[in-house]
Every structure is written in structure tokens, then in C-alpha cells.
Backbone as numpy.savetxt, mean C-alpha at the origin, in Angstrom:
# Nx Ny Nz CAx CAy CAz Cx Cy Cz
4.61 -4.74 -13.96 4.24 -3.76 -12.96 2.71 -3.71 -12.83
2.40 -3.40 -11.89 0.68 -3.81 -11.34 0.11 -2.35 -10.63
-0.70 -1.61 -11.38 -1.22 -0.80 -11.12 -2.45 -0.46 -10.62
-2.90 0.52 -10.02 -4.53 0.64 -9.69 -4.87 2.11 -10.55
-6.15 1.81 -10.99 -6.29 3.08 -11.65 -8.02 3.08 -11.64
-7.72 4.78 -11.34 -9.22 5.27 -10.96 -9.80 6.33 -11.37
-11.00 6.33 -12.13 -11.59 7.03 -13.11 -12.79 6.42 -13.16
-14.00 7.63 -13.14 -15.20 7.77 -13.37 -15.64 7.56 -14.86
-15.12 8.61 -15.45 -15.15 8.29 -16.83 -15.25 7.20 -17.49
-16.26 6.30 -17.82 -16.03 5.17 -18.59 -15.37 5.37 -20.15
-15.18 6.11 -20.76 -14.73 6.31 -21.75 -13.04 6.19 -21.11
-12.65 7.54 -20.59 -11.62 7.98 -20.42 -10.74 6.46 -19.61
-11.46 5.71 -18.68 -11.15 4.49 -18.16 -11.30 3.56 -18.96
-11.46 3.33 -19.98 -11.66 2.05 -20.98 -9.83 2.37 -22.04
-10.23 3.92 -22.33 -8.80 4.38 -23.54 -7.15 4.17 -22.33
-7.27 4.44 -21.03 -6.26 4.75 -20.42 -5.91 3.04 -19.88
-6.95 2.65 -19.70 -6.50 1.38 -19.45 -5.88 0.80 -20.52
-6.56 0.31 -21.60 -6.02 -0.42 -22.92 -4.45 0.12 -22.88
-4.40 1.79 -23.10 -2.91 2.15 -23.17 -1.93 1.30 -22.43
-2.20 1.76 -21.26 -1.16 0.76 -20.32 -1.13 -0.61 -20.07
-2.41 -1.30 -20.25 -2.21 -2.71 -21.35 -1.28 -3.24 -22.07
-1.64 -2.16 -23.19 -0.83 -2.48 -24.56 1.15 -2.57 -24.21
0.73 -1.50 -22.91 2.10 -1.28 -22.55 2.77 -2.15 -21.83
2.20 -3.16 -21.09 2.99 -4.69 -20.29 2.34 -3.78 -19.20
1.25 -3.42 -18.91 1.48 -3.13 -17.42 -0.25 -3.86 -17.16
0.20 -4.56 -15.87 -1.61 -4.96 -15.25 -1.79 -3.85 -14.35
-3.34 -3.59 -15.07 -4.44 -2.77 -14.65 -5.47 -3.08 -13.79
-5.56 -3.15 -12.56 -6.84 -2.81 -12.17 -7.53 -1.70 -12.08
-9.08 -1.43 -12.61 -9.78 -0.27 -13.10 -10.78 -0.19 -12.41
-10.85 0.84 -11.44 -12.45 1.04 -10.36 -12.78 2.05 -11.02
-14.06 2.49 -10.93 -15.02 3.97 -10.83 -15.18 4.44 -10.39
-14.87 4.36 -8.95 -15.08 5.27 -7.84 -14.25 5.58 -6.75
-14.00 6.50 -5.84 -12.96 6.56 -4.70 -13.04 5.40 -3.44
-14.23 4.89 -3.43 -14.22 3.91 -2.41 -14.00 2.77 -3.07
-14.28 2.23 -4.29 -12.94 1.00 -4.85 -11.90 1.06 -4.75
-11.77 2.25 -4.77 -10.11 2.84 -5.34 -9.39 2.81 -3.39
-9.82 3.19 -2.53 -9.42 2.64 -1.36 -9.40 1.32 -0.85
-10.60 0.82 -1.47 -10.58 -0.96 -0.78 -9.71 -1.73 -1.75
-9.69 -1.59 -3.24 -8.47 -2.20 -3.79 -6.90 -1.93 -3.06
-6.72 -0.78 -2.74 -5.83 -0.23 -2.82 -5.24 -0.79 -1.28
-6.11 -0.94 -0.10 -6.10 -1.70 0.96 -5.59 -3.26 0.76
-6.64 -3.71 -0.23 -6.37 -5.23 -0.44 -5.12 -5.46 -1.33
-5.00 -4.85 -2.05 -3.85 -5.42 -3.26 -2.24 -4.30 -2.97
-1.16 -5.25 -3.38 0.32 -4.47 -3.43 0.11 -3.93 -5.02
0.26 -2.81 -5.13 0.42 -2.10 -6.47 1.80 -1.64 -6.18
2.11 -1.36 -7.62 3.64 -0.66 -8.10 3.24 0.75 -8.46
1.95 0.79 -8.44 1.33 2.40 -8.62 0.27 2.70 -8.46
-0.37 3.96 -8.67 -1.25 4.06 -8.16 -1.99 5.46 -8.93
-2.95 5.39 -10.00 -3.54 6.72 -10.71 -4.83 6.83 -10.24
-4.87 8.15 -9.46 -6.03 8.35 -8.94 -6.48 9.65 -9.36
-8.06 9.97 -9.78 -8.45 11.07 -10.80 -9.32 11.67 -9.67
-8.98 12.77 -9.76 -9.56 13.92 -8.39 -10.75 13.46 -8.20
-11.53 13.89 -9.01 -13.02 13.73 -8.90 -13.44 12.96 -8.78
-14.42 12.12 -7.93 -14.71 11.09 -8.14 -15.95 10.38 -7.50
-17.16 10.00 -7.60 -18.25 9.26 -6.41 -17.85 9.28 -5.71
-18.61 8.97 -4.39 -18.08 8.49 -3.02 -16.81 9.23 -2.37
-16.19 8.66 -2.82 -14.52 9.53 -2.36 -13.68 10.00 -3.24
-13.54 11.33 -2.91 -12.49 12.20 -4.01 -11.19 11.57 -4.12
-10.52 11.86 -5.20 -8.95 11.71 -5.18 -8.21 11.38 -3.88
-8.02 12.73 -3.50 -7.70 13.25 -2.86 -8.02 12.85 -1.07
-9.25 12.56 -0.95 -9.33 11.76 0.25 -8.91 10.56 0.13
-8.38 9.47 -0.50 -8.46 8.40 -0.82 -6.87 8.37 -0.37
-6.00 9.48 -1.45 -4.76 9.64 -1.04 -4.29 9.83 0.55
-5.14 10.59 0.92 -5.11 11.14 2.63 -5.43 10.19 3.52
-5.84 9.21 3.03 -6.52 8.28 3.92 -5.16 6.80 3.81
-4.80 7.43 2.46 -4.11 6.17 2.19 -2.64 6.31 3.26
-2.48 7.69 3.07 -1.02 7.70 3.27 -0.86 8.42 4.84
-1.85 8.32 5.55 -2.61 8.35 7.20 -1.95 7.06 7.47
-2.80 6.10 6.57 -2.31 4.68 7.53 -1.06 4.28 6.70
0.02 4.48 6.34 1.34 4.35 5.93 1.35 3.47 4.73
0.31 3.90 3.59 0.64 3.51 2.53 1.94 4.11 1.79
3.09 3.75 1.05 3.91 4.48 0.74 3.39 4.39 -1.10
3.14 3.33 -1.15 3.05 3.56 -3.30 2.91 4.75 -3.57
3.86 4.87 -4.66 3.54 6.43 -5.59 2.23 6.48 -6.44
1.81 7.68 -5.61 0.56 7.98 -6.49 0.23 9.05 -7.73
-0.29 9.12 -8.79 -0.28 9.69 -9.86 -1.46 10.44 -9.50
-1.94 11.76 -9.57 -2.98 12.07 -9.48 -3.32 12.95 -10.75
-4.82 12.57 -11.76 -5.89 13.45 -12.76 -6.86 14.02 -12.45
-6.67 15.16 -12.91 -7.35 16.23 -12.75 -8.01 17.32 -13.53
-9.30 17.24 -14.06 -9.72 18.66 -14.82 -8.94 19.58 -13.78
-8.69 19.58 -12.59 -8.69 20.69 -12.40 -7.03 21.49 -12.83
-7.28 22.82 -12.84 -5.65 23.02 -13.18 -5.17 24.06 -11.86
-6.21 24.50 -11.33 -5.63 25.13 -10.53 -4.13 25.03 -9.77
-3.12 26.44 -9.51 -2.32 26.35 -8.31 -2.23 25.41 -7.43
-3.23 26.10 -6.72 -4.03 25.51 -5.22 -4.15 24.15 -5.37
-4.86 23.59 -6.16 -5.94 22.22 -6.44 -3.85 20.98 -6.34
-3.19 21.38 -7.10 -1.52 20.66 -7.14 -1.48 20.97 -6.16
-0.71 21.87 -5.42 -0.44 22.26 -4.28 -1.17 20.90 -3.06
-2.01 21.31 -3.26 -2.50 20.28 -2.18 -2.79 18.96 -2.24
-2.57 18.41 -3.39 -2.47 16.91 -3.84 -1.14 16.96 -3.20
0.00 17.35 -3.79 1.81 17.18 -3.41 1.37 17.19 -1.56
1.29 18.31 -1.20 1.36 18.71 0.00 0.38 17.27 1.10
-0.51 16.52 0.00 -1.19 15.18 1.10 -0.12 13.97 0.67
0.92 14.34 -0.43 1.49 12.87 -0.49 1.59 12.03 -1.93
0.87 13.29 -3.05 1.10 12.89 -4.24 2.55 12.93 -4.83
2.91 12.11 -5.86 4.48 11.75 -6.36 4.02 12.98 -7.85
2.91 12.95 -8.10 3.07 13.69 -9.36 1.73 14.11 -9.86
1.30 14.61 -10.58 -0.01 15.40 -10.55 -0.05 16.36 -12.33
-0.54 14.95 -12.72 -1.14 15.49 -14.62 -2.71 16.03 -14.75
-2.37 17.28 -15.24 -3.97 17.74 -14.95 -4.24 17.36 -16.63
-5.96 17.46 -16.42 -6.84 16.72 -17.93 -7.16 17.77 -19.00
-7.08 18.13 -20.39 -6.96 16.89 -20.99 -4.80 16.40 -20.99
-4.72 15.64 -21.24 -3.51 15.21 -21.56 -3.05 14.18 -22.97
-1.97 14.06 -23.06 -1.25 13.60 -23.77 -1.21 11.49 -23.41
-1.62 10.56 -24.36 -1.22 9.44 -23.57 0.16 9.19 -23.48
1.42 9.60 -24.58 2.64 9.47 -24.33 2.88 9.86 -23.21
2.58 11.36 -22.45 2.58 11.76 -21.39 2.49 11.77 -20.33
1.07 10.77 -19.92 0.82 9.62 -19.14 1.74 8.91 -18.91
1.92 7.76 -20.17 2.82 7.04 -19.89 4.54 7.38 -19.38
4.97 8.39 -19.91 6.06 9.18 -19.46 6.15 9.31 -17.95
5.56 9.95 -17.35 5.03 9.99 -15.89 4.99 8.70 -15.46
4.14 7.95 -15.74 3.73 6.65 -14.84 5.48 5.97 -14.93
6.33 5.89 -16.11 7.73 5.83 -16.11 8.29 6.24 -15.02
8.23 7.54 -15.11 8.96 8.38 -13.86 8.98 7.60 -12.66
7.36 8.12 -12.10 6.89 7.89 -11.25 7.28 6.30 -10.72
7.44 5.22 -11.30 8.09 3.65 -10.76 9.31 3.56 -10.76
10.14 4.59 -11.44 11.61 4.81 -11.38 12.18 5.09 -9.86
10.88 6.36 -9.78 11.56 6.79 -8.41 11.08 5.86 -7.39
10.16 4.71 -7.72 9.60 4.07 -6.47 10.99 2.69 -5.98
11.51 2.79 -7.36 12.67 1.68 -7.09 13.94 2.21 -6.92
13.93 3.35 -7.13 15.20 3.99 -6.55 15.31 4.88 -4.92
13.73 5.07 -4.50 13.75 5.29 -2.74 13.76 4.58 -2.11
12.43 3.60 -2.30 11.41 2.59 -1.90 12.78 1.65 -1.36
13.23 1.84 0.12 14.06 0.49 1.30 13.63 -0.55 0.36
14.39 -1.38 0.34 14.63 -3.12 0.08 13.98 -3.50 1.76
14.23 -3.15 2.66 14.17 -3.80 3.66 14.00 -2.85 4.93
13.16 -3.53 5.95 12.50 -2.54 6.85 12.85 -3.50 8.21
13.19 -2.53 9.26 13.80 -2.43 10.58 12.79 -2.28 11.89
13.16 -3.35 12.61 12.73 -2.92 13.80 13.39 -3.51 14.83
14.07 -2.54 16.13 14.82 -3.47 16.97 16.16 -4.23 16.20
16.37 -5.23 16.78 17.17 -6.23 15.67 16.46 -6.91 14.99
15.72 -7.03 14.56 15.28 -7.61 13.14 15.25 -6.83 11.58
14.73 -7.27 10.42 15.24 -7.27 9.57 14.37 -7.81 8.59
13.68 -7.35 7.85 12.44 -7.77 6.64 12.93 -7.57 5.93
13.41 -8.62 4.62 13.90 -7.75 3.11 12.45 -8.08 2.38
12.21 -7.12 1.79 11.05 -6.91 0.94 10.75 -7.54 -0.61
12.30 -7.81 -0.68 12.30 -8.48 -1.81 11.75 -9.53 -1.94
12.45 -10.18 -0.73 13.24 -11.86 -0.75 11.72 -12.76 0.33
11.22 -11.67 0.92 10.37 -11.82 2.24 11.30 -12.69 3.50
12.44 -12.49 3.30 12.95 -12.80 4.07 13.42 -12.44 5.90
13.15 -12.86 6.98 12.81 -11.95 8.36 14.27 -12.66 8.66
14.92 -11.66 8.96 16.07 -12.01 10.05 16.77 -11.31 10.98
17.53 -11.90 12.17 18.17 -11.08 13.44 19.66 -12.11 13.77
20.31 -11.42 13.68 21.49 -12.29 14.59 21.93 -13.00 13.54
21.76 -13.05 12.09 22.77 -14.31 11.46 21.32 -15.09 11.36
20.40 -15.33 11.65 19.78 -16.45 11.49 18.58 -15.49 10.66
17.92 -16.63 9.55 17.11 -15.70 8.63 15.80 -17.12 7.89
14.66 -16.98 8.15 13.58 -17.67 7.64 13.19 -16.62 6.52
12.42 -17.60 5.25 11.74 -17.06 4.56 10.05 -17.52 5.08
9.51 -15.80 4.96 7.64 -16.04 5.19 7.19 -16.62 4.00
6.10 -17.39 4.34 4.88 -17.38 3.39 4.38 -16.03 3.19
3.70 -15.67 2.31 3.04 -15.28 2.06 2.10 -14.17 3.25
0.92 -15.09 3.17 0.56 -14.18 4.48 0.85 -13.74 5.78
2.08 -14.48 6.14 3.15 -14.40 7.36 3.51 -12.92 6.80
4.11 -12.94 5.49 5.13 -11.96 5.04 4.36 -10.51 5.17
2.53 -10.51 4.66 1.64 -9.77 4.28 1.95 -8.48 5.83
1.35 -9.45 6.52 1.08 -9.45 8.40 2.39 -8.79 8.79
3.77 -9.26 8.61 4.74 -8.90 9.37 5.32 -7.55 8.70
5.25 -7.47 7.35 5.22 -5.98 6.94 4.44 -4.77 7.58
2.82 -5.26 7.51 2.13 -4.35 7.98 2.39 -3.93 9.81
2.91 -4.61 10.73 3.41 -4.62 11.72 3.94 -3.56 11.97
5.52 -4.13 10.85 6.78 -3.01 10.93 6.89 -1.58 10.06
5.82 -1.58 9.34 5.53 -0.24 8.55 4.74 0.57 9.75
4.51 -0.08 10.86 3.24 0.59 12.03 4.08 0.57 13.65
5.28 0.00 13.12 6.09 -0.54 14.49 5.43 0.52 15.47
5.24 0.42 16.92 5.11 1.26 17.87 3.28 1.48 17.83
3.03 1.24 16.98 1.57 2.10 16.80 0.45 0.30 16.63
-0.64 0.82 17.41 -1.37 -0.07 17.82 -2.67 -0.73 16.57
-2.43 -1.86 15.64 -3.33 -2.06 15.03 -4.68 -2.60 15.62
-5.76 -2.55 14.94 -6.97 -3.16 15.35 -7.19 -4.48 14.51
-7.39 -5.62 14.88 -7.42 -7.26 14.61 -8.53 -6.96 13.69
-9.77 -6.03 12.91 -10.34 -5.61 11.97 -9.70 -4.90 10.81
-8.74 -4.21 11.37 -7.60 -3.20 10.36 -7.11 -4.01 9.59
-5.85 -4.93 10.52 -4.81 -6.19 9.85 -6.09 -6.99 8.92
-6.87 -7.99 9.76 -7.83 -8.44 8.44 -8.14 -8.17 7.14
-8.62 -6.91 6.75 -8.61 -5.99 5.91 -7.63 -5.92 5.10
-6.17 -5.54 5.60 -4.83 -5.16 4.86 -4.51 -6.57 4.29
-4.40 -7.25 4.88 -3.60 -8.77 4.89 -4.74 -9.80 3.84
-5.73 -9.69 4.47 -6.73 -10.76 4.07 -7.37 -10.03 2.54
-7.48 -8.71 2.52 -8.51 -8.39 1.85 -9.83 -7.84 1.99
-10.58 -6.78 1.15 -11.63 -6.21 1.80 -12.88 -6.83 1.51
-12.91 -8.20 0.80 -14.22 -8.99 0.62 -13.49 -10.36 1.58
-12.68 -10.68 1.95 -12.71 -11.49 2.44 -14.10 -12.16 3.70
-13.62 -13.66 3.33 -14.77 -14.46 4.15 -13.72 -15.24 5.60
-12.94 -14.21 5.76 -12.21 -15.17 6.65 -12.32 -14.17 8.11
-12.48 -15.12 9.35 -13.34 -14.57 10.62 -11.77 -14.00 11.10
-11.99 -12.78 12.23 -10.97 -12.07 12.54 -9.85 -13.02 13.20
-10.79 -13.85 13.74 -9.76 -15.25 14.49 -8.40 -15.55 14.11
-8.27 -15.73 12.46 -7.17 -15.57 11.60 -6.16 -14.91 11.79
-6.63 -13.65 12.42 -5.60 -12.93 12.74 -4.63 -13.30 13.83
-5.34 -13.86 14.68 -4.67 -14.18 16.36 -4.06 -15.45 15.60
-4.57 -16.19 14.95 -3.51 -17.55 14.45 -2.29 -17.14 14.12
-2.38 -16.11 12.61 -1.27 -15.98 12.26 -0.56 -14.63 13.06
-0.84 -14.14 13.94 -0.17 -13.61 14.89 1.12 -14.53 15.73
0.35 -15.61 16.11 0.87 -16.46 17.20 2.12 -17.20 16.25
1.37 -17.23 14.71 3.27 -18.20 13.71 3.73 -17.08 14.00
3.98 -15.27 14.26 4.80 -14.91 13.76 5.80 -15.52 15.05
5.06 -14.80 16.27 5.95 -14.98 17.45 6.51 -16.03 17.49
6.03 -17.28 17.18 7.16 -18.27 17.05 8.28 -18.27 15.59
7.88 -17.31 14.99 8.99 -17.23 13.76 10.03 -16.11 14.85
9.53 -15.04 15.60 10.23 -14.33 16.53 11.66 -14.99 17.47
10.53 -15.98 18.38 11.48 -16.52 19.15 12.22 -17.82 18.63
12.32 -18.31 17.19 13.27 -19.30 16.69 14.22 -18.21 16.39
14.11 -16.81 15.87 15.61 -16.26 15.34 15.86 -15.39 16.63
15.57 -15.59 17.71 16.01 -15.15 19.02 16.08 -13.59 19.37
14.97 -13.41 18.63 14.75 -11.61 18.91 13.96 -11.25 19.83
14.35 -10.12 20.25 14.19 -9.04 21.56 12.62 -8.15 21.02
12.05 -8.32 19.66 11.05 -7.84 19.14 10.00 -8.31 19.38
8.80 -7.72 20.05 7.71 -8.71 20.26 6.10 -8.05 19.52
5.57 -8.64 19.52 4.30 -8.48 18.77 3.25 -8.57 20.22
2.94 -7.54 20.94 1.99 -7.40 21.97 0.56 -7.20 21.92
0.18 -7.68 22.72 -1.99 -7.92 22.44 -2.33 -6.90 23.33
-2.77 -5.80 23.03 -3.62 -5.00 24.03 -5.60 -5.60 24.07
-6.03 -6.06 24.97 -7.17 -6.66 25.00 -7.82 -5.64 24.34
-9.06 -6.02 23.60 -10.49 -5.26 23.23 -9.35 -4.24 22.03
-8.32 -4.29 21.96 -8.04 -2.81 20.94 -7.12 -3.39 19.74
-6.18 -4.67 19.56 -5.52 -5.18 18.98 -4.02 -5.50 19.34
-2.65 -5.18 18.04 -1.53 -5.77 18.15 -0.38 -4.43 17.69
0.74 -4.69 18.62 1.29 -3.82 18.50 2.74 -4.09 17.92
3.45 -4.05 17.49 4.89 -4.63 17.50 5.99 -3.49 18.28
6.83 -4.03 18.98 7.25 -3.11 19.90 8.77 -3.76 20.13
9.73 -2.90 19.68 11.12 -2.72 20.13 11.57 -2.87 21.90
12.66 -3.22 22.32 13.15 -2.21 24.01 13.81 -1.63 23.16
13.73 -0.30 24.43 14.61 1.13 24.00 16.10 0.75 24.35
């Protein structure tokens, strides 16, 4: 399982990492809320521990921002704080669970348990649009009986599509999600692998199309 985890604390981020180490789990470890968004953009995690406080971007915006543009990963959120209020409004932007500091590491780990339990017991196998058909597992796209497996970045691209079906991406956005937030690759990329999907579209003979609005980006779009 492949986690992101975010903490200022160099102490507290050196002990929490090792833990979940020791535990079979890969860690990636930022310091700040704006790593903790651009990882979190670039990479598929199985989770996600994000500590309120933080440089640049709080917890809490990071979460809001995340789950604005339809991130679903369960997020863990730490917190000195203990307040009511302070939970309340982590849950209420989209947090799965919320351990305030100091804590327990069994406890941690208990939670972060939980917390991937329930991501494999909600979390669709497979996502819909029109007649088509993404299994998430398998990356497999199919309509009608007929079914290709994506590469990779086909697979990246055509998720982010159908997690947005109806709603208009920007050819800077997809880059970003798909490619990565250091990437060296020109937006152009995008219109390439736009153009495999549509022909992955019209070999399994679907009614689903992936539309270009000039100057603004790509849309994927059902008929009613």
C-alpha cells in the first residue's frame, strides 16, 4: 500500500514514517501543504495523512482542494488541534478520519488499517460513462462485449476524464494529473494521447466522445 504523508515536524515525520515502513507500507514524506498537493496530484496513493498545520498550505486546504477536483483517496487528518469545531470541519470538507496529536503509534496504525479497509470495501472497481466501462483494476475500457486493455498513460488520462465526465478539463490540468507536476513534457502530449483514446473509442464502437472546446480544453460527454 502506497501512502502520502505530511508533516512539518521533522522529528514527528522521520518516527511516523519509519513506523509505517517497518510496517510494509511505501511512504512518501513532504513538509509542507503544497508538496502534499503536487504529490498528491502526481502520484495514485492508497492513502493519504495529512497534518493540519502546515507551510504554505494547511491540511485542510489541501483536502478542499483535493476533493474540489474529485480526488476520492481516504484521507487521515493530524492535528494538535482538538477542538469540536477544528473535526467537524475536516469530516464536513471530506476527511475519512481525524487523530488529533499527541497520539498513540499503534493507533495510527489502527486507523490507517481502518481507513484502507474502507477504501476497498466502497472504492467502485469500475467507473461508467454512457456505455462504456473502465475497470480500475484490470485498466481495462469496454462497451458492447468488446474490451482493450490501456497502457498506462491511456489508462491515467481516461480515468481522469470519467471521474470529470460532463465537466470541462483544461489541457494544463490533465498534464499535471496524468504526466505529473515536474514533468518536462509540452502540453501537446495531451492532444496526442487524447486522439489514441478516441481511436480506442471508436474500435469498441461507443456513442462516448471526448470533445475539444478551443482555447479551454476536453470534455468527455455521454448522449442523453
Amino acid at each position: 500500500m502506497k501512502l502520502l504523508y505530511a508533516e512539518d515536524e521533522p522529528a514527528m515525520s522521520e518516527a511516523v514514517t519509519d513506523i509505517l515502513t517497518f510496517h510494509n507500507y511505501s511512504v512518501d514524506a513532504v513538509c509542507d501543504g503544497a508538496d502534499a498537493l503536487a504529490y498528491a496530484r502526481a502520484e495514485q496513493y492508497d492513502g493519504i495523512i495529512l497534518d493540519v498545520l502546515m507551510l504554505k498550505l494547511s491540511g485542510l486546504e489541501v483536502l478542499r482542494t483535493l476533493r474540489q477536483e474529485g480526488c476520492r483517496t481516504p484521507v487521515l487528518l493530524l492535528t494538535a488541534k482538538a477542538e469540536v469545531e477544528d473535526r467537524i470541519e475536516g469530516l464536513d470538507l471530506g476527511a475519512d478520519d481525524y487523530l488529533p496529536k499527541p497520539f498513540a503509534m499503534g493507533e495510527l496504525l489502527a486507523r490507517v488499517r481502518a481507513m484502507l479497509r474502507r477504501r476497498e470495501e466502497f472504492t467502485p472497481n469500475a467507473l461508467t460513462c454512457g456505455d462504456l466501462t473502465l475497470n480500475q483494476q484490470s485498466a481495462e475500457l469496454s462497451c458492447g462485449g468488446k474490451t482493450v486493455v490501456l497502457p498506462k498513460l491511456e489508462y491515467k488520462l481516461m480515468e481522469l476524464l470519467m471521474l470529470n465526465r460532463g465537466r470541462c478539463l483544461s489541457t494544463e490540468d490533465m498534464l499535471v494529473k496524468v504526466w505529473g507536476y515536474e514533468t518536462d513534457a509540452d502540453v501537446g502530449v495531451v492532444w496526442v494521447y487524447v486522439s489514441y483514446l478516441r481511436k480506442r473509442l471508436n474500435a469498441l464502437g461507443s456513442s462516448v466522445e471526448i470533445r475539444a472546446r478551443r482555447g479551454v480544453g476536453y470534455t468527455l460527454e455521454a448522449p442523453q
